[in-house]
N, C-alpha and C positions, 0 to 999 in steps of 0.2 A: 711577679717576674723580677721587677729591680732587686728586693730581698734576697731571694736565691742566689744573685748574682752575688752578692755580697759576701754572702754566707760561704762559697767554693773558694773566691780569691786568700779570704783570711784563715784558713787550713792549709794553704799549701806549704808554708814554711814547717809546719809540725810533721806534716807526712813526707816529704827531704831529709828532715831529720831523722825520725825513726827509719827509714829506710837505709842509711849509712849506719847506723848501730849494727842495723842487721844485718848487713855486709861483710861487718867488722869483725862481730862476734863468730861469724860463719867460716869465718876468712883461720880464724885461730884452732888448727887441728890442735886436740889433747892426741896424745902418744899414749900408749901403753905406757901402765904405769911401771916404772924399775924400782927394783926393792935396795935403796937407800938406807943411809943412816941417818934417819930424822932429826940427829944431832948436827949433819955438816950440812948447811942450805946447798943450794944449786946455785954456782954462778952462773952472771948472764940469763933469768929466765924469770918468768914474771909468777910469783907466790901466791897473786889474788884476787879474783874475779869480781867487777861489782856489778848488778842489772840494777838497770837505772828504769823504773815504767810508770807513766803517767797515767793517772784515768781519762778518759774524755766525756767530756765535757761540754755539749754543745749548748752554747747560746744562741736563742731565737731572738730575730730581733723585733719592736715596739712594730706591732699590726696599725694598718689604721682602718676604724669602720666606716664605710660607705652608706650614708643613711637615703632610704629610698624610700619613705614612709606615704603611703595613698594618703589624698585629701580625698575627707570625709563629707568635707560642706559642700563638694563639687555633685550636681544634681542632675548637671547634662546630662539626657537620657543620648544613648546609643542610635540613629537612624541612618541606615544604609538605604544609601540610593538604589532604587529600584528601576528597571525600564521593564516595559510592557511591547509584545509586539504582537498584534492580534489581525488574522488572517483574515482578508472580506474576498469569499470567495463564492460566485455563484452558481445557486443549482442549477446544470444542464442537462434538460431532456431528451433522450436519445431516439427522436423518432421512429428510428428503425426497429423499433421491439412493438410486435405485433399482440392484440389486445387479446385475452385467454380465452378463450371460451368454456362456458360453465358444465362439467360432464355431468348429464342427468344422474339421479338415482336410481336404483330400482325399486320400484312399486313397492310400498310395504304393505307384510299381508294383513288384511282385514281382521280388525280385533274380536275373538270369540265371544261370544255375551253369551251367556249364559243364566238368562235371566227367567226363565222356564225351569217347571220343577212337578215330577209325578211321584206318590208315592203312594205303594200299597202293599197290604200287611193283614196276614190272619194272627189268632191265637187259642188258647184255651178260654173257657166259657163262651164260646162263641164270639169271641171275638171276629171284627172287622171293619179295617180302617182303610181312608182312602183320603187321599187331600192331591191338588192338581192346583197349581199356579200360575199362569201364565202372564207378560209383561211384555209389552213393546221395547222398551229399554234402551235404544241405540241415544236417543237423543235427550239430555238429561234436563231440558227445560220444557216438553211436552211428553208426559209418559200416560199411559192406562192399561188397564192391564183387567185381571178373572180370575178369583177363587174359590175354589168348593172345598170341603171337609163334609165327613163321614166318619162319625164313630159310633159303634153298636154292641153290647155284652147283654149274655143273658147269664143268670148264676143259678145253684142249686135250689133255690129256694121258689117256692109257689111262684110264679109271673114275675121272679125278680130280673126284671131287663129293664135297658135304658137305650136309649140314644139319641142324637145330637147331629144335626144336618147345616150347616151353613155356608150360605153362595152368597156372593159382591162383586163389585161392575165400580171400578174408583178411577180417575183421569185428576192428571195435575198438570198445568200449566204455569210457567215461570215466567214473567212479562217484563218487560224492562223497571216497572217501577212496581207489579201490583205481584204476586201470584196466588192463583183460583186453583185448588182442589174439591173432590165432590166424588161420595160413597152412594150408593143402591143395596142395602144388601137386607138378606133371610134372614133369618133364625127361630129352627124349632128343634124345641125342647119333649121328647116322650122318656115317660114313664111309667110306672102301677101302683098303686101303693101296696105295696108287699110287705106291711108291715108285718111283724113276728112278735108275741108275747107266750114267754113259756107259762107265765102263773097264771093265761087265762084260756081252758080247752075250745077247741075250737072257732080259735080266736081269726076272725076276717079270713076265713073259707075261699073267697070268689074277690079279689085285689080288683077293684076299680083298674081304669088306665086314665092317665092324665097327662095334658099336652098342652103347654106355650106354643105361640106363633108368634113372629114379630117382622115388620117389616118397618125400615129405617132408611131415613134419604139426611145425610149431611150435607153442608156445603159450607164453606168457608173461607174467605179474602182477606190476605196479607199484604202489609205494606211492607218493601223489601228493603235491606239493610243499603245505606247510602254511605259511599268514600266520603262526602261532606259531611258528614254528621249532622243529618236534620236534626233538626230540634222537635219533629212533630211526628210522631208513629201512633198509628191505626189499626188496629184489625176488628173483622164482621165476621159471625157464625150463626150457623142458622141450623136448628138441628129439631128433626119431625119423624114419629114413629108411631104406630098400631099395634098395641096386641088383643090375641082373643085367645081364648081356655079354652078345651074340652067341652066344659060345663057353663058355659055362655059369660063368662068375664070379660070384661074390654077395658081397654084403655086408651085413648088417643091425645097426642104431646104435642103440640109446637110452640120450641122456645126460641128467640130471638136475643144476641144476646154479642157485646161489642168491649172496646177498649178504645181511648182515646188516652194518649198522656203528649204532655209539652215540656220540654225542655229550659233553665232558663237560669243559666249559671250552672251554681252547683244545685238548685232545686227543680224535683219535677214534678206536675202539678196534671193530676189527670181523673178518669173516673171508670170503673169499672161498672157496667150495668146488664141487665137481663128482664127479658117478659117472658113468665112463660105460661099458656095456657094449658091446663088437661084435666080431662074429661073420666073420670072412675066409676066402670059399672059393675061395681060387686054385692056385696050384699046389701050397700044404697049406690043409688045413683047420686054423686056429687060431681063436683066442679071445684080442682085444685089449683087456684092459679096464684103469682105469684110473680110479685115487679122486687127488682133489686136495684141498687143504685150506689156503690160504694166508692165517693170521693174521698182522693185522699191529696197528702201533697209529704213527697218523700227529700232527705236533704241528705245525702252524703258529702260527709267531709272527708281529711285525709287520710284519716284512721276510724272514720265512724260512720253507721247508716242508721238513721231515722226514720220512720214512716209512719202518719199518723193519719186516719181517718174514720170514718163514720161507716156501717152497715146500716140504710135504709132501708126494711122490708118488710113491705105490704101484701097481707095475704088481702085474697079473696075470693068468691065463689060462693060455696056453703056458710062456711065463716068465714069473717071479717077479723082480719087482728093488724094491728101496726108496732114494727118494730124497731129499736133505733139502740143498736150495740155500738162500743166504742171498739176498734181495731186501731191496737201501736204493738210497733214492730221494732227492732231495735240490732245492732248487731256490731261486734268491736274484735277487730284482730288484737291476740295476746301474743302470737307469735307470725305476723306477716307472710303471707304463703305459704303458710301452715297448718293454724288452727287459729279458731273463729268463735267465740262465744257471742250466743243470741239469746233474745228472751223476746216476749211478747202479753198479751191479753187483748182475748177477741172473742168476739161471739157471731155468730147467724143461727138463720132458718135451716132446720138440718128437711128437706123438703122427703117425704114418705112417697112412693109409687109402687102400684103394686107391679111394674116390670122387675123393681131392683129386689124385691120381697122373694119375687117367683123363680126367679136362677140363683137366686142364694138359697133356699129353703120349696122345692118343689112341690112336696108334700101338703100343701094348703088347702083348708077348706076358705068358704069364701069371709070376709072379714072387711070392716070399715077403716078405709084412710086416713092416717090420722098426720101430722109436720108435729114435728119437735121442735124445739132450741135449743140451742146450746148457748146458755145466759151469758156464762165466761167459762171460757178457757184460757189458762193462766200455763204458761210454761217458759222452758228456759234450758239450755244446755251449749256445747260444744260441739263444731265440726272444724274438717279441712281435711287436710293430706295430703303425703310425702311422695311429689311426684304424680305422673297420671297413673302408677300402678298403684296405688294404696288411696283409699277415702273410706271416711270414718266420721259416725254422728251417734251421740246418744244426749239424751232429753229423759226431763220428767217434767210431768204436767198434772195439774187439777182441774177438773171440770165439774161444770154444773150442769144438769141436762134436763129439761123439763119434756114429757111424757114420751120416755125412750122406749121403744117398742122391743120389745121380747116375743118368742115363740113358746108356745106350749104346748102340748098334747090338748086337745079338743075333748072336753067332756061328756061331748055328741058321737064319738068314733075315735079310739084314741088314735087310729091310724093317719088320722090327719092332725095338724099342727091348727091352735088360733093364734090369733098374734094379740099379746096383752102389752097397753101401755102404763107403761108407771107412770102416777098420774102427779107425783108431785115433784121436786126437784133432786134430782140421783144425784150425787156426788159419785167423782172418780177418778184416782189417783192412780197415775199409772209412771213405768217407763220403757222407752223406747230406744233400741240403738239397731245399728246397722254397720256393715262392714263389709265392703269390696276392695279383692284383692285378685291384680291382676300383673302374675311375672314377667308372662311377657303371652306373646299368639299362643305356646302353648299349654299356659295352665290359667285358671280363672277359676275365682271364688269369690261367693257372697253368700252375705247371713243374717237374718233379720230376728229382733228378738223383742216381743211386747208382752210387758207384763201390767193385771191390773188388779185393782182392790175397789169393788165395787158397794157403795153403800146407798140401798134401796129406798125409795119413800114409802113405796105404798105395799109391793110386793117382797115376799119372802129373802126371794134372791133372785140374782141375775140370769135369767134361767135361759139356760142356751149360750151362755156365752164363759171359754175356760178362762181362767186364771190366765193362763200362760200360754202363746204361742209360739212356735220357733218354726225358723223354714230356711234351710240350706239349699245351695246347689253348689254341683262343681262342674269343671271340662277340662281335660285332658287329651291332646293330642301328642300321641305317641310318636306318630312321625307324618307323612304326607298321606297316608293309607289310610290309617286306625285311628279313630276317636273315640272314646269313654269320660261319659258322662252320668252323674252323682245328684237324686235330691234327696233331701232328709225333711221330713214334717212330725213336728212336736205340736199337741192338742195335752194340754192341763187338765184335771179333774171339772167336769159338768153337771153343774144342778140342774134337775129337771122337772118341771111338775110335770104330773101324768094324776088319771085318777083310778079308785077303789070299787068296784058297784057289788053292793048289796042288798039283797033282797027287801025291796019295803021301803028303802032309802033313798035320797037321790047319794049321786056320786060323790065319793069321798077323793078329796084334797091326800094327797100323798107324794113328800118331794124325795128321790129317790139321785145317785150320783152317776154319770155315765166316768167310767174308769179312762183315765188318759190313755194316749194311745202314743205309739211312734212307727212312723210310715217310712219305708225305705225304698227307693226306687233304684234300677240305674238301666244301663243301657250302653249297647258301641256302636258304630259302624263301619265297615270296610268297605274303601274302593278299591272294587276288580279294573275298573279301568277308570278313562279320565270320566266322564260320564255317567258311569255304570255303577252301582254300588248294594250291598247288601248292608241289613239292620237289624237290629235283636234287643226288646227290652223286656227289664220283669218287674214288676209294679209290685208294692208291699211283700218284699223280700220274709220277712219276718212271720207270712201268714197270716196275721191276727186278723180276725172277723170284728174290727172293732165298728164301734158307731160315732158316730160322728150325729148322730139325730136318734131320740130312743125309738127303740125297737125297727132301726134300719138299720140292721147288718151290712159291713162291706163286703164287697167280694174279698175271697184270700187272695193266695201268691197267686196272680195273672200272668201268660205271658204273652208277648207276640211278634214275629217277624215277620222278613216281607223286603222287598225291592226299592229301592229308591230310583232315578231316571232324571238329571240336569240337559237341557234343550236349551 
């Protein structure tokens, strides 16, 4: 401000000045000019003009600067006073607001169970099936319930029928710490032997008939899963059964047979055992009994499972033998929740009865009991899976197997089978995988696939048993109505002994191959109403009359429908 002042005062004498010039000069009219004799001047009158013009020129005058420069070393930090005003106000309860009362709900309705089930069904070859289920159901810690099945075909060929009867009476009980279930149930098996041989006339004219009977009572106690995590779990089983033949075979079983393991850290430490006695009257009378005892003590670590123990087993009865195989177990995630690689080697008593001989292979004449072993079996592979829809394992394995029993055509009747044991130690290399797959409720799949290479001690080949097996199934639901459902069965090329007879000789040895086969099944159902429903399936799709046993033809394409009934 003082400057400027400065600056205005010391101008005004120049702009007083210039403004009187300009006055002056304004002030001086020029006339039209008069045409003169340039030679005589003009008295009295002025001949010459000067402009006199300055530039300008402003002088600023010396600034002074104001220095206001922050201190740097100053570290006071900044703190504004704060006040606080904080409100102490109490809750009051307004007595006057009357307390609610609760408005009931309405009843809800009783939940349908539907634990009842009838079903019945004719078809071609005579077909006729029936199965009836019944269950108490409501209460899910005390249930028992009754089943019966009925199935009967007869086929084209001489007395070739079969059929299959079985009823059961089961109750289970859940207990605060224990729970007790327990079976009663039938089972008979009819047939004929219908065998059929083209290369020999008049071959078994008048087919025997022949019939399993069994009668079986289980029982069996659980110790149930504890929120504390005991350290000590238990369970007891008890399982006793009778069969008798057509042709006066018997057999009578009771095994006794438990678990005990301890917990104790990361190790658990327990024992697997069993007795079992039974009684075989077939073509001798023996006595198969047989004590098990397999301690073991398993360690899982963080990423590893260990289990190492001993298979004690003593036969006794007829013979006497004592056995003492090593069992380790072993298993290692590669990829955590995933997949799992395992291995092992283990051997036992592979125990022979003629119940399990007689529903696998009906066709038998009568024949001596014999128990194998399995010296070692040594294997080793991968499992896990993506999720609960997808699981997956496959394995290969070698075994050692000492007097593994096979089937043969009877040199006495080739219509009946004898059972021959390899009498010295079989090697068998095999592999195994599996695979279920499930999208979701409405589609499911699984598929099992075993291959093996059998190398004989004492006999030619493995006779009776293929190469190769495979077995699918599928299920599809189409929508809340329709269901269709898919199996598939793969049977490998079968060697089979059978024999030759010629006159004056005894019976000649001849191994002959039964052709593989593939079985296709399927089948739907529809519900007419909630309860109600209709069924339709057709059994070896493809026709083929193959055998599965020499000279027992299947039935072809079968079919059969029929009602179904949910109660």
């Amino acid at each position: 401000m003082r400057r400027n002042k400065k600056m205005k005062f010391r101008y005004i004498p120049y702009t007083i000045f210039s403004l009187l010039l300009t006055v002056a000069a304004q002030a001086q009219t020029k006339p039209e000019d008069k045409k003169t004799d340039p030679a005589k001047p003009a008295s009295g009158t002025l001949t010459e003009e000067i402009e006199v013009v300055r530039p300008y020129k402003p002088v600023l005058a010396d600034a002074a600067k104001i220095r206001r420069s922050p201190d740097l070393n100053n570290h006071k930090p900044f703190r504004p006073n704060q006040t606080y005003l904080i409100l102490d106000k109490r809750l009051e309860l307004n007595s006057d607001i009357r307390q609610l009362d609760a408005q009931e709900l309405n009843a809800a309705p009783a939940p349908l169970f539907e634990n009842n089930y009838a079903k019945l069904g004719f078809g071609n070859y005579g077909t006729a099936l029936g199965e009836l289920y019944l269950n108490t159901g409501n209460d899910e810690a005390l249930q028992a319930g009754f089943f019966m099945k009925h199935l009967g075909q007869s086929g084209d060929l001489n007395k070739q029928r079969g059929t299959r009867q079985e009823l059961g009476i089961y109750g289970k009980s859940i207990m605060d710490k224990i729970t007790v279930n327990g079976e009663l149930g039938f089972d008979r098996l009819s047939t004929n032997f219908y065998a059929v041989n083209p290369n020999i006339s008049n071959f078994n004219p008048d087919p025997k008939k022949q019939r399993f009977s069994t009668i079986s009572l289980k029982g069996e106690l659980l110790k149930n899963y504890e929120q504390t995590q005991s350290s000590l779990d238990y369970a007891l089983k008890a399982d006793a059964y009778t069969l008798s033949s057509r042709y006066g075979s018997k057999e009578t079983s009771f095994a006794l047979s438990g678990f005990f393991n301890n917990t104790y850290k990361q190790f658990n430490i327990g024992v697997n055992s069993s007795i079992d006695f039974t009684k075989t009257k077939d073509s001798l009378d023996i006595g198969n009994h047989i004590f098990r005892a397999n301690p073991y003590v398993k360690f899982q670590g963080k990423n590893y499972k260990i289990s190492v123990g001993v298979n004690f087993v003593q036969e006794f009865g007829e013979n006497s033998r004592t056995n003492i195989l090593p069992v380790v177990i072993a298993e290692l995630p590669v990829v955590p929740g995933y997949a799992t690689i395992f291995g092992g080697y283990t051997g036992d008593v592979l125990k022979s009865s003629l119940r399990n001989f007689a529903y696998e292979n009906p066709y038998l004449r009568k024949n001596l009991i014999e128990n194998a072993i399995e010296k070692a079996n040594v294997y080793g592979g991968v499992k896990g899976n993506a999720g609960a829809g997808f699981g997956f394992k496959a394995m290969v394995y070698y075994k050692t197997i000492q007097n593994m029993p096979l089937y043969a055509n009877s040199p006495e009747g080739l219509e009946r089978f004898e059972i021959r044991y390899d009498g010295g130690n079989s090697k068998v290399i095999g592999l195994e995988g599996e695979l279920n797959v499930k999208a979701s409720e409405v589609l499911s799949w699984t598929g099992k696939v075993e291959i093996n290479k059998y190398d004989m001690a004492t006999e030619e080949k493995a006779w009776m048993k293929p190469g190769i097996r495979l077995h699918s199934n599928a299920r599809l639901a189409i929508n809340k109505k329709i269901r269709i459902d898919g199996q598939l069965v793969l049977n490998g090329d079968t060697d089979a002994l059978t024999y030759e007879y010629v006159e004056g000789l005894d019976p000649q040895r001849r191994i002959v191959t039964i052709k593989s086969y593939l079985d296709l099944s399927a089948g739907a159902e529809y519900l007419i109403k909630d309860k109600f429903g209709v069924f339709v399936r057709v059994n070896n799709l493809f026709g083929n009359e193959y055998q599965q046993f020499l000279y027992y033809p299947k039935f072809g394409i079968n079919a059969i429908a029929g009602l179904n009934y949910s109660f």
